[in-house]
Backbone as CSV, one residue per row, in Angstrom:
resi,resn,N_x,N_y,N_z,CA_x,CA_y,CA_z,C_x,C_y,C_z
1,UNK,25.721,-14.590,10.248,24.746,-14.789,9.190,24.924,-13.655,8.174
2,UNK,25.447,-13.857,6.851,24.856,-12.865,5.957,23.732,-12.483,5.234
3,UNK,23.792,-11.821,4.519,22.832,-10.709,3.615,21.951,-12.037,2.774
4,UNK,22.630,-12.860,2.172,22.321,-13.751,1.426,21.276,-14.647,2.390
5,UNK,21.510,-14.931,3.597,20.701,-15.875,4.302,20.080,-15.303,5.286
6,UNK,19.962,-14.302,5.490,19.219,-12.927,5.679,17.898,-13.227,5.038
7,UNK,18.152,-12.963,4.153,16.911,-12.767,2.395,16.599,-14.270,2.708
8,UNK,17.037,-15.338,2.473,16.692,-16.251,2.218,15.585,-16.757,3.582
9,UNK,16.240,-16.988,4.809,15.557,-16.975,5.878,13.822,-16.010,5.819
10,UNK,14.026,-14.818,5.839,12.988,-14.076,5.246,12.030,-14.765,5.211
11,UNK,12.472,-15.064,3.483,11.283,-15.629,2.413,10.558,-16.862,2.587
12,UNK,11.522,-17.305,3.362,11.083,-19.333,4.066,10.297,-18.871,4.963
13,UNK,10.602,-18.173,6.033,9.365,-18.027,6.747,8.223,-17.689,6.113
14,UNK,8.120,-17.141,5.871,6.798,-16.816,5.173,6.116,-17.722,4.048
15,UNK,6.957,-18.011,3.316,6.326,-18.997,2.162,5.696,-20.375,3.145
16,UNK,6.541,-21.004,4.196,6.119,-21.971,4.913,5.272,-21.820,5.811
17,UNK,4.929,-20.649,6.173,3.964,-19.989,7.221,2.179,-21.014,7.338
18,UNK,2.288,-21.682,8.847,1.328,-22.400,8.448,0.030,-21.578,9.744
19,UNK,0.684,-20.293,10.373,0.139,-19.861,11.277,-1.642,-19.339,10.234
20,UNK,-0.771,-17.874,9.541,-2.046,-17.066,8.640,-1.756,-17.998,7.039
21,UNK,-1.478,-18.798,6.706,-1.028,-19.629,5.321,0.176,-19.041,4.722
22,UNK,0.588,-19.514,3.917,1.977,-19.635,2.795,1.643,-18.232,2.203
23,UNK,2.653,-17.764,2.115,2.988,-16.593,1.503,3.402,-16.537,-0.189
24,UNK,2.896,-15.685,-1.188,3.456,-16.256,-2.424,5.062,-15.598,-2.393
25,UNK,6.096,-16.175,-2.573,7.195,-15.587,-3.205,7.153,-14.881,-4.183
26,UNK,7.067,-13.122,-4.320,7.193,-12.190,-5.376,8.919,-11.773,-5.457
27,UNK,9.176,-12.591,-6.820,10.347,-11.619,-6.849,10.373,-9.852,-7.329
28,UNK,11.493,-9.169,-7.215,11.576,-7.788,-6.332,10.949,-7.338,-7.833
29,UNK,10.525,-6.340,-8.260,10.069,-5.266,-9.353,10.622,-4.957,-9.556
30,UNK,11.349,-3.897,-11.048,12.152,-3.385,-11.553,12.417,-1.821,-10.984
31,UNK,13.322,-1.139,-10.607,13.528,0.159,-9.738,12.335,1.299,-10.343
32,UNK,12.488,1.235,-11.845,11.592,2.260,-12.460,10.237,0.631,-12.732
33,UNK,9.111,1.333,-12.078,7.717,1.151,-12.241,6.505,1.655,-13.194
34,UNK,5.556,1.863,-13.377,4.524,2.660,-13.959,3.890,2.844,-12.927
35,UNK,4.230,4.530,-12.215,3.822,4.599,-11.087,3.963,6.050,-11.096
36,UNK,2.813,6.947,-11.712,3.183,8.585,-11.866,3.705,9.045,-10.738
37,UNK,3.531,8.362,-9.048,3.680,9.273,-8.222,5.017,8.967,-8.084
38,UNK,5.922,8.104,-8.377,6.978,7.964,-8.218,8.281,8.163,-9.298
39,UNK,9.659,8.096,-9.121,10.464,8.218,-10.026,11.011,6.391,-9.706
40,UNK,11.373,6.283,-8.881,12.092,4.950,-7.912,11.354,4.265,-7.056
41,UNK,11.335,2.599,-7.515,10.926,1.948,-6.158,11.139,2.886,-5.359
42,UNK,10.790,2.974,-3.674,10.832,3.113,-2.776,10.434,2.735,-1.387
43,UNK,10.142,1.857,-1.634,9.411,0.781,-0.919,9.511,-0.238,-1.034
44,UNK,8.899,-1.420,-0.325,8.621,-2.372,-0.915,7.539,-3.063,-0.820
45,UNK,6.209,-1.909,-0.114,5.031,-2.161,-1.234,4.478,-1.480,-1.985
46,UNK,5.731,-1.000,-2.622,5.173,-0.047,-4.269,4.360,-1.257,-5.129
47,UNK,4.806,-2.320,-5.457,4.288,-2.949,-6.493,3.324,-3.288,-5.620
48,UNK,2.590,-3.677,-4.861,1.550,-4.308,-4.495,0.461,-3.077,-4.516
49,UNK,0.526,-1.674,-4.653,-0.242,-0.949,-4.089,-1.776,-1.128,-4.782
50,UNK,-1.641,-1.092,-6.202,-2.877,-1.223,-7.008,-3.703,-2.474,-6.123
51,UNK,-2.721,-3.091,-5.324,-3.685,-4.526,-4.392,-4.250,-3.470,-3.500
52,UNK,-3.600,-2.562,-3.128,-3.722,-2.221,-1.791,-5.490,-0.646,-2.067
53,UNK,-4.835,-0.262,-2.786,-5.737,0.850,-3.344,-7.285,0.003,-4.132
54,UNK,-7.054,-1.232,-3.986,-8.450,-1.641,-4.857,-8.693,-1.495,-6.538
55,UNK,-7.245,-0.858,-6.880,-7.604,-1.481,-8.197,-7.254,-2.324,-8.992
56,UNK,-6.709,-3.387,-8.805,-6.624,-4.866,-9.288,-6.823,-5.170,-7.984
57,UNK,-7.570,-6.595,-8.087,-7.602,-7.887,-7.512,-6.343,-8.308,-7.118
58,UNK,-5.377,-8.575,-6.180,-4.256,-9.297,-5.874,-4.745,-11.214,-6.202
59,UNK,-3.761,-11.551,-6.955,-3.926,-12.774,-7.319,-3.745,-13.861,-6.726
60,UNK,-3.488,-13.763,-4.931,-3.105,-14.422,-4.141,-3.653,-13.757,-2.803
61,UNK,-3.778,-14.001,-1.580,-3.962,-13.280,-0.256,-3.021,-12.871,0.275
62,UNK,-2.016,-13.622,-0.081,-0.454,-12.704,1.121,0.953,-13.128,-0.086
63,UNK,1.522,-12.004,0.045,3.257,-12.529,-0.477,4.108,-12.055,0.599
64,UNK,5.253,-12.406,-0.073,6.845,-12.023,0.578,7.656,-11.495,-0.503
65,UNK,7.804,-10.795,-0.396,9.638,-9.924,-1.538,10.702,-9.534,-0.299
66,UNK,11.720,-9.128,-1.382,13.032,-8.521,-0.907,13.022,-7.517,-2.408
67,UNK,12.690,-6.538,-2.059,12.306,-5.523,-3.080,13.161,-4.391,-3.085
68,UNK,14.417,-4.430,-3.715,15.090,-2.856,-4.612,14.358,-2.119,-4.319
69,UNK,14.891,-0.771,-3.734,14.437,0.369,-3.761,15.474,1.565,-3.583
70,UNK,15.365,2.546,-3.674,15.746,3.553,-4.147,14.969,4.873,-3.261
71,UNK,16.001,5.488,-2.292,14.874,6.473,-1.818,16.548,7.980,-2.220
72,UNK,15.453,9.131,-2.074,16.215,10.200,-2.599,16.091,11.482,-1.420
73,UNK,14.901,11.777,-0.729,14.797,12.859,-0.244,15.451,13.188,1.191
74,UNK,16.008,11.925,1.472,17.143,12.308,2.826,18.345,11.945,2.479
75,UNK,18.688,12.619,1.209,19.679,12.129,0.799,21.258,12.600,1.508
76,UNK,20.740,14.303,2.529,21.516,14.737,2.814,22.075,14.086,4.267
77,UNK,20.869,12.887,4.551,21.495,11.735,6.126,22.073,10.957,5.482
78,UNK,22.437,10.830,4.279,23.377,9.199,3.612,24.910,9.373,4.509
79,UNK,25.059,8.546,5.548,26.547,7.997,5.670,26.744,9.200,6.915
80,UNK,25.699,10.010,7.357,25.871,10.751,8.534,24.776,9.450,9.588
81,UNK,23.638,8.686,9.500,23.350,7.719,10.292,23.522,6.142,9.790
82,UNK,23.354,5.220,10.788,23.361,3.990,10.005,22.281,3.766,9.203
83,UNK,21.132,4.351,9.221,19.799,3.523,8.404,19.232,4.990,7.100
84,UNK,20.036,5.029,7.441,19.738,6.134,5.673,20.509,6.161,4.358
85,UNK,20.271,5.527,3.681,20.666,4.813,2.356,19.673,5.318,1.108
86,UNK,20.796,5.099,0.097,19.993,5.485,-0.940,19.527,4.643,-1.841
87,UNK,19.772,3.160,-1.925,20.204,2.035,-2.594,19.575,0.728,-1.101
88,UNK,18.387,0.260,-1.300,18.756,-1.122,-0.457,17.735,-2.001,-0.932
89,UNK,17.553,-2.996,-0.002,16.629,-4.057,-0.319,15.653,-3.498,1.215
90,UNK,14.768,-4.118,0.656,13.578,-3.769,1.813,12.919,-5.575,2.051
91,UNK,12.623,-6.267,2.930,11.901,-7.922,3.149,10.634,-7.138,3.687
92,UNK,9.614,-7.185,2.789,8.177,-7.425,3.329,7.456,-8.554,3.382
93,UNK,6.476,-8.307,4.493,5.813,-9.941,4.355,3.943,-8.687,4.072
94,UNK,3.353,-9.303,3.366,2.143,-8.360,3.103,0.829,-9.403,2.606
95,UNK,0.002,-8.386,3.327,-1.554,-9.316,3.382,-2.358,-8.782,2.746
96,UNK,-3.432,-8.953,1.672,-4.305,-8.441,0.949,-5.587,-8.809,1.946
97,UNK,-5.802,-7.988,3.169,-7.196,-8.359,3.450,-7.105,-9.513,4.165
98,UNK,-6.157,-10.534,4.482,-5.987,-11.902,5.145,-6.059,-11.652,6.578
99,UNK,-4.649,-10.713,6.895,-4.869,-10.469,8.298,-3.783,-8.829,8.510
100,UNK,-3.762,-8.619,9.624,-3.361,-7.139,9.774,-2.502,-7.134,11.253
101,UNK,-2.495,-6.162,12.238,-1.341,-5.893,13.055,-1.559,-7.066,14.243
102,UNK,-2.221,-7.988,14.510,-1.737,-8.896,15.034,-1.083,-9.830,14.585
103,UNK,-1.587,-10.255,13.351,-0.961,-11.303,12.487,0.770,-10.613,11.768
104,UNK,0.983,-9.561,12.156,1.958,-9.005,11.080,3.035,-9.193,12.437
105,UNK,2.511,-9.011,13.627,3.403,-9.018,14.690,3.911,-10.189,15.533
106,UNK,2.853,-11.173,15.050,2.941,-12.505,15.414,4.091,-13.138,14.505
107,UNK,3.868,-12.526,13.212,4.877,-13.732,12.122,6.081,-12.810,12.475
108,UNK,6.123,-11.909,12.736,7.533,-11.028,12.814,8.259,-11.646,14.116
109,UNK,7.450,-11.754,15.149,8.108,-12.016,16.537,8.591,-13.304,16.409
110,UNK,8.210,-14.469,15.754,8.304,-15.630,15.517,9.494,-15.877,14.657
111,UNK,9.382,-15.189,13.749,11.030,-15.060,12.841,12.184,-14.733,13.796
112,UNK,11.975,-14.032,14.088,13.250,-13.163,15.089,13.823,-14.097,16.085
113,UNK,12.566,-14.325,16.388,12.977,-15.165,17.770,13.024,-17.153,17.819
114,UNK,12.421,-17.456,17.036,12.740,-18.248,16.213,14.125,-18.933,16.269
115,UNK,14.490,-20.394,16.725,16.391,-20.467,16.444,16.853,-20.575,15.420
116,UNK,17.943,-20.128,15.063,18.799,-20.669,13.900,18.456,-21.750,13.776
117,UNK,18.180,-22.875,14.162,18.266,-24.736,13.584,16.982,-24.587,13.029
118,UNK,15.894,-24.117,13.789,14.599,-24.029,13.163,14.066,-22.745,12.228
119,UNK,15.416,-22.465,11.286,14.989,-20.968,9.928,14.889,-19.743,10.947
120,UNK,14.762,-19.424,12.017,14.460,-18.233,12.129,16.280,-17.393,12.401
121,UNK,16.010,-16.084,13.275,17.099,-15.274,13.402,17.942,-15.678,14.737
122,UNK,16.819,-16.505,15.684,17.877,-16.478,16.842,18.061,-15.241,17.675
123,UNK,17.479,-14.656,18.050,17.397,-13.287,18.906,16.334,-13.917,19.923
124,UNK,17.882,-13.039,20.828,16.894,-13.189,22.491,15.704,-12.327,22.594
125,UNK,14.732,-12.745,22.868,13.723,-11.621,23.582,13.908,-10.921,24.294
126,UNK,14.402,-11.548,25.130,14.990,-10.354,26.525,15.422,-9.290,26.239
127,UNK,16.240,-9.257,24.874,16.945,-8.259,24.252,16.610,-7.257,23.201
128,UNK,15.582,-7.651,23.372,14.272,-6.937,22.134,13.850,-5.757,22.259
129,UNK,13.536,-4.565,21.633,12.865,-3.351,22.739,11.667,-3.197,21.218
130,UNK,10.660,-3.642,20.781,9.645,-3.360,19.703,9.482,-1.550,19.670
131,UNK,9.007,-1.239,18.772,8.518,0.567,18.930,7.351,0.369,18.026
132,UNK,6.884,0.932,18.512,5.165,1.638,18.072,4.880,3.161,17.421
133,UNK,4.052,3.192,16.865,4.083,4.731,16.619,3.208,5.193,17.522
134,UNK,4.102,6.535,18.355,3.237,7.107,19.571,1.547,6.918,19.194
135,UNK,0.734,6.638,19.935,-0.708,6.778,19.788,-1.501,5.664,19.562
136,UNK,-0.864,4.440,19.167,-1.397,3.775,18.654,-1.253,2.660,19.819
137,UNK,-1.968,2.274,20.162,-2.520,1.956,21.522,-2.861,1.053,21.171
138,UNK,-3.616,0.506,19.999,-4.068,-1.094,19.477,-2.670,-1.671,19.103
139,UNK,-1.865,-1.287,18.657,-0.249,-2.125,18.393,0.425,-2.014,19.502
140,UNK,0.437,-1.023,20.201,0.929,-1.351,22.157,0.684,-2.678,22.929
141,UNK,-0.741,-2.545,22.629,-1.519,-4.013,23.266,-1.507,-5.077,22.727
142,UNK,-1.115,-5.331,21.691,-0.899,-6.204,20.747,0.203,-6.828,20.839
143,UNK,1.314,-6.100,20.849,2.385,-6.465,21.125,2.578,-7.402,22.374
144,UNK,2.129,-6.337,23.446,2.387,-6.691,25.269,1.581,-8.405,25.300
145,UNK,0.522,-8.413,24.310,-0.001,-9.866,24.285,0.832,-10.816,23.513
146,UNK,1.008,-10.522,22.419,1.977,-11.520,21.405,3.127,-11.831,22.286
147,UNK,4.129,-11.169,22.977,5.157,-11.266,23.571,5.700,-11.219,24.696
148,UNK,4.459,-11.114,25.617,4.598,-10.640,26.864,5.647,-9.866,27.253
149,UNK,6.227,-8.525,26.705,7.113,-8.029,27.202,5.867,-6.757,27.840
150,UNK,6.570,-6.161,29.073,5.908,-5.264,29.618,5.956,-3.671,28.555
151,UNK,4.651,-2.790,29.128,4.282,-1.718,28.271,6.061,-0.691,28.463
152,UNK,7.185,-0.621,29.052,7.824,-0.244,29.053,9.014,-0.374,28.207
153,UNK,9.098,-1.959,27.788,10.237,-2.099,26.580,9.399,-1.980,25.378
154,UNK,8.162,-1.178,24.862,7.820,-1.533,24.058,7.581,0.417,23.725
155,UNK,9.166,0.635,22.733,9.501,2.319,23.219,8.371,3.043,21.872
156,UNK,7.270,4.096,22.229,6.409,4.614,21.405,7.566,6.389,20.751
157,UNK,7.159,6.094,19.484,8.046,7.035,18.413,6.917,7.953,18.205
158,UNK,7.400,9.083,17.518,6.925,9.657,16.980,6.756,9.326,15.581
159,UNK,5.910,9.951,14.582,5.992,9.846,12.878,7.638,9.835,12.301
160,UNK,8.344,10.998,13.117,9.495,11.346,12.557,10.808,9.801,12.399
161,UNK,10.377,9.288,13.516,11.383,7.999,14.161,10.439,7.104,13.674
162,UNK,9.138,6.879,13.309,8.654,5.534,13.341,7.684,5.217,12.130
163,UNK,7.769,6.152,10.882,7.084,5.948,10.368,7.372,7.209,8.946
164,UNK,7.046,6.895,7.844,7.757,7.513,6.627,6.775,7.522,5.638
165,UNK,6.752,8.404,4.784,6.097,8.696,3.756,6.732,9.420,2.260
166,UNK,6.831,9.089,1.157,7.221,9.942,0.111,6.220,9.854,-0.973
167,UNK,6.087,10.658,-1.551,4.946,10.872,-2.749,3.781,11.394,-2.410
168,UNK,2.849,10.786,-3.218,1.812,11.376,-2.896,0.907,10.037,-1.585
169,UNK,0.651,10.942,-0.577,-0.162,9.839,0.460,-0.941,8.993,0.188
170,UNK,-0.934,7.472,0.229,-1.435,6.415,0.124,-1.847,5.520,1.031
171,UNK,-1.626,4.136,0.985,-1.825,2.942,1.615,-0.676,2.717,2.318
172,UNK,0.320,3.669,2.257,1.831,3.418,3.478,1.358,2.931,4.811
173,UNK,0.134,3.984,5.205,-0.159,4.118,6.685,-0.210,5.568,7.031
174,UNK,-0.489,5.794,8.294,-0.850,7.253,9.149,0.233,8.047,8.845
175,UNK,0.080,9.321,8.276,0.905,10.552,8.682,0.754,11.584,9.450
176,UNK,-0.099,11.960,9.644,-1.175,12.954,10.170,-0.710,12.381,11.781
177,UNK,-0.240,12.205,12.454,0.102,11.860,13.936,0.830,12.852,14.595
């Protein structure tokens, strides 16, 4: 499967999603934003944040992008690991208030696992190991229910491995862990 049907797969799930409803298709934002805290996308829910922070109304309850971004400050891991890049696309699926870490883990597990004939990725479960960010004990349990895999393949990270922040602290999620 490539990159192209990668993205595409993505976005079908979600737009067809009849679990939490249809997702709107947002195509990606332009790299430079109106966004003082930033220079570069970096994310890919920079553009949604004013949804997220309460100041616009989101004009829909949930979308999907494949959102350009641009990150700079580990620039010195580029091409020393596989997942540190300076240049990529990011696939979010994102909820204004609709639903949150069960629903985010439900449509995720369902994609993945999901067969090729029926849009999804085709990944064994068996072969799955989910991660959590150490502490968080409501997405532990969440998981172990959505998927029945036991509390042992389901490996808890630290902030450093499981969770990221640049700018000024927002609606990303927890840092402080």
């Amino acid at each position: 499967m490539d990159t192209a049907e990668i993205r595409r797969r993505f976005v079908a799930h979600f737009e067809r999603n009849e679990t939490v409803g249809a997702h709107r298709a947002v195509a990606s934002a332009p790299l430079l934003l109106d966004d003082p805290n930033l220079l570069f996308v970096n994310a890919g829910m920079v553009p949604f944040k004013p949804y997220f922070l309460g100041q616009e109304t989101p004009p829909y309850p949930r979308a999907v992008s494949v959102q350009k971004c641009v990150r700079t400050p580990d620039i010195e891991d580029v091409g020393k690991t596989t997942r540190h890049g300076t240049f990529f696309e990011m696939c979010g699926n994102f909820s204004f208030g609709d639903y949150f870490k069960e629903g985010a883990i439900e449509l995720g597990w369902d994609l993945v696992t999901k067969s090729v004939d029926d849009g999804g990725f085709g990944l064994e479960p068996d072969r799955l190991w989910p991660s959590v960010l150490a502490g968080d004990d409501e997405a532990l349990e969440i998981w172990m229910k959505v998927t029945g895999l036991p509390t042992e393949r389901i490996v808890k990270l630290g902030p450093k491995e499981n969770s990221w922040s640049m700018g000024v602290p927002g609606p990303g999620g927890p840092i402080d862990q």
